[in-house]
N, C-alpha and C positions, 0 to 999 in steps of 0.2 A: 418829623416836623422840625424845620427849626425857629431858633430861638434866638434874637439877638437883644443883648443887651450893654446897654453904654453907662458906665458909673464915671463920675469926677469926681473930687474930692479935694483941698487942700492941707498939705503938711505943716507942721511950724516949721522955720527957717532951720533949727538947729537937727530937724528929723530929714529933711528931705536925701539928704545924700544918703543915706540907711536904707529908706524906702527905694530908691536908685537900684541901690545894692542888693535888697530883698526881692525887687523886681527880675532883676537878671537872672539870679537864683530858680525864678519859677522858669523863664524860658529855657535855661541850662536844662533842667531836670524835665520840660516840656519835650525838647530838641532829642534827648536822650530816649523816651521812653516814647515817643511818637504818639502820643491816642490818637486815634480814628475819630474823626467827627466834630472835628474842635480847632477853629480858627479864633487865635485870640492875639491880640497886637494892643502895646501900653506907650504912650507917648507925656512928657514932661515937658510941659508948655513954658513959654520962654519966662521967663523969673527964675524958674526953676524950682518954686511951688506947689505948682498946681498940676495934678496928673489926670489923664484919661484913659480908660480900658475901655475896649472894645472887643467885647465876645461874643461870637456865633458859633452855637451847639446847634449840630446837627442829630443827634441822637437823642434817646430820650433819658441817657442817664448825665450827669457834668463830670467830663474828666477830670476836673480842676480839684473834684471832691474827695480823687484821690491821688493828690500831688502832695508830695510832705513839702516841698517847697512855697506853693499855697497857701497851705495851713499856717507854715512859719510866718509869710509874708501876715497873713491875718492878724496873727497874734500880736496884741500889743497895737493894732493899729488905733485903736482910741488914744491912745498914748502919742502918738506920732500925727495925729491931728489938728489943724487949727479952727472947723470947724466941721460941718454936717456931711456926710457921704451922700449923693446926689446919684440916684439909680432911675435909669429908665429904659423901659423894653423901648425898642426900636424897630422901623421899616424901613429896609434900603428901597432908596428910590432911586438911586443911581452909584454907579461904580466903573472908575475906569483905573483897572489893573491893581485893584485893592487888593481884591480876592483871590487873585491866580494864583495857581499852584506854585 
């Protein structure tokens, strides 16, 4: 079964290039170790504040859960915040060449 879920969140001004940096890190280490079942794409919306993840698990366990690069990004992220983390499951209702392989 899967699972999609969409988080936004904004950084403080002086965190975001970090958070940048922390991000690349997870798809580095995503790119390298390929998990099965796990479409995930993060975009930095124009200010350059404000971020969005967008993940869809297809499996029933989160690869994400064993990504040390993940974890790093996690860590500390209350610290690199300027306010509340905004999560929500989600239902695609349409896609045009989101998802292709």
């Amino acid at each position: 079964m899967s699972e999609t879920v969409v988080v936004r969140y904004t950084t403080r001004a002086d965190a975001a290039a970090q958070n940048q940096q922390l991000i690349a890190r997870v798809f580095r280490e995503l790119n390298e170790s390929n998990p099965a079942g796990l479409r995930y794409a993060a975009f930095q919306l124009d200010g350059g504040l404000d971020f969005v993840h967008l993940t869809i698990n297809e499996g029933d366990d989160n690869p994400l859960a064993r990504c040390g690069a993940f974890a790093e990004f996690q860590r500390g992220m209350a610290e690199r915040l300027a306010g509340p983390v905004v999560r929500a499951g989600a239902t695609l209702v349409g896609s045009y060449r989101l998802l292709q392989d």
